[in-house]
N, C-alpha and C positions, 0 to 999 in steps of 0.2 A: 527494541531489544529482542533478540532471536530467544523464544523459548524452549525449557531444554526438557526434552521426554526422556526418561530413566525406565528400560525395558526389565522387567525384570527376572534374568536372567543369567545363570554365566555359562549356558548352552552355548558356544558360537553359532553354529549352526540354526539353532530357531533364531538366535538374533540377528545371523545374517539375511536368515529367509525374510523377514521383518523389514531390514531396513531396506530389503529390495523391495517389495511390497507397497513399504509406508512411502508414498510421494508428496513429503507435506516439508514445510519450511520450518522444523524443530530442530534445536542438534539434539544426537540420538545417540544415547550414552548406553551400555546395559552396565551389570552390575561387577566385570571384572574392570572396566574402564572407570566406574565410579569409586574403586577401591574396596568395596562390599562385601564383606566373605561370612561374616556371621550366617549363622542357619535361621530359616524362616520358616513359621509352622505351616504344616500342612496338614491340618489334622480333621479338615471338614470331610463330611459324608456325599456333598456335591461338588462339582467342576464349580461351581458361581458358590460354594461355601469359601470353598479354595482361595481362588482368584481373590473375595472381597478381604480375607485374610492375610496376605500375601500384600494387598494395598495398602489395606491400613498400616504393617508392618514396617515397611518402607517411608510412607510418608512422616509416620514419627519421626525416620533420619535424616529423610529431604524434604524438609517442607516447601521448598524453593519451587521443587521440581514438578510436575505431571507426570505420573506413575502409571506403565502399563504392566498389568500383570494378567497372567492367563493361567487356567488351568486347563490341558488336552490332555484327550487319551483315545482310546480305542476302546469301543463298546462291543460284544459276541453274541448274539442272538441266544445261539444253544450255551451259554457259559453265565446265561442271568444276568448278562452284560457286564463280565470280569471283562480284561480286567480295572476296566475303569479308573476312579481315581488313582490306582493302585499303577497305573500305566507303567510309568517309570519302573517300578521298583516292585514288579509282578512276583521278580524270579526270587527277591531278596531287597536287603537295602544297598548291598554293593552290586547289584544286577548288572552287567552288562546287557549294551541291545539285545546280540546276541544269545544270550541265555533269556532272555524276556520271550524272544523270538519262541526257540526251544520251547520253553515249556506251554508255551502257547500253542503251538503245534501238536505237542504231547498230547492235551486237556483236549484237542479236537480230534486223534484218531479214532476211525471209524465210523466218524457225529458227520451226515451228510450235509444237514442247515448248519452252512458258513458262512451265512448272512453276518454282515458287519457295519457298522458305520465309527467314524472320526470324528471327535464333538470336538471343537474351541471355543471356550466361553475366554472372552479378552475383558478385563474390568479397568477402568479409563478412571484413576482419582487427581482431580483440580487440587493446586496449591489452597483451594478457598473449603477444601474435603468433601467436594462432591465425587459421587459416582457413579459411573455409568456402564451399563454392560451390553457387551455386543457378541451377539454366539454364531458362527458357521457349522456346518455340516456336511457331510458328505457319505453316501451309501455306498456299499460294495461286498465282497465279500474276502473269504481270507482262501490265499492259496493255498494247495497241497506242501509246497516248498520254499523256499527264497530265493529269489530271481533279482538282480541286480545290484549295481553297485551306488547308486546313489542317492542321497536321502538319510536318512536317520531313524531310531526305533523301529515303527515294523511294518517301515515302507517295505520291504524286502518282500513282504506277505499280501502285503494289501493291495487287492484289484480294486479299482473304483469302479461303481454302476456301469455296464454297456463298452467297458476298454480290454483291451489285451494284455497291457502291460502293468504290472505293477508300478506302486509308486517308486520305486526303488531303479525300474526301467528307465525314468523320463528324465528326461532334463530338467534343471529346477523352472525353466517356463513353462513347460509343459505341467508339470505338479503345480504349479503355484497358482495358474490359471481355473483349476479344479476343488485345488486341496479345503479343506474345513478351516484353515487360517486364513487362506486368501479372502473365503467369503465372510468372515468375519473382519477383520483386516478392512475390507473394501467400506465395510459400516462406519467403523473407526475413522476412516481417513475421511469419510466426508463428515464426520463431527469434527476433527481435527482443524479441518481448513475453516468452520466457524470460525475460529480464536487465534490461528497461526499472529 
């Protein structure tokens, strides 16, 4: 019997970056497909307080299910490493990318070290409540401006280590090959296919 991984999200987009990603033999539900709309807290002070919250949250609903939940964001050097958990919702609680972008940009004029990095901590909970976590990374620093059309949050900005293009430039195989999800993502999948 085919088991079923419930992403948790109702981003399309990180779920569709996801299921392109995941190559494993689970069907792969997120949470507008599961019917799921209640709010889930997010009230940790780390990416891995986040995410194990976020698990346990869900498995009380689905116990049936293998639950992946992540917490990502964007870390700034010169910014004390805002805006962090705070990613999403930098600008406000109804933030658009957009304005996440903005004021992000704002909080760096003049500030030369634009050093940045992308964290994903992905936290993996067993119908039996185990957990497990698996984090990617990825270095780089934040543009002057926003450059591209594809991608999501503040790929618009974000150069990675040693490239030209922002993420917001690339193609999603290009991005995906690199980004801090994939390398996390890539850990996953090979716990995954233990148990498929």
């Amino acid at each position: 019997m085919t088991k079923t991984l419930l992403i948790a999200t109702h981003n399309r987009h990180k779920a569709s970056e996801l299921k392109e990603m995941l190559q494993v033999n689970f069907r792969i539900l997120d949470l507008q497909d599961a019917g799921f709309h209640e709010p889930i807290p997010e009230t940790g002070h780390t990416f891995h307080e986040n995410a194990w919250q976020k698990c346990k949250t869900l498995t009380a609903h689905f116990p049936d299910y293998w639950v992946l939940t992540d917490d990502s964001g964007l870390e700034v050097d010169a910014l004390n490493g805002e805006p962090g958990v705070f990613s999403a919702r930098y600008a406000g609680a109804s933030a658009t990318d957009n304005d996440n972008v903005q004021l992000l940009l704002h909080n760096l004029q003049s500030i030369e070290n634009r050093k940045a990095a992308f964290i994903c901590v992905l936290c993996l909970c067993s119908p039996a409540g185990s957990a497990e976590y698996f984090e990617g990374r990825v270095e780089g620093h934040i543009a002057l401006e926003p450059s591209g059309q594809s991608g999501f949050g503040y790929d618009p900005v974000f150069l990675p280590a040693g490239q030209t293009l922002t993420f917001a430039q690339m193609d999603s195989a290009e991005k995906n090959a690199m980004s801090h999800r994939n390398r996390a993502v890539t850990l996953l999948a090979q716990r995954l296919r233990m148990v498929e």
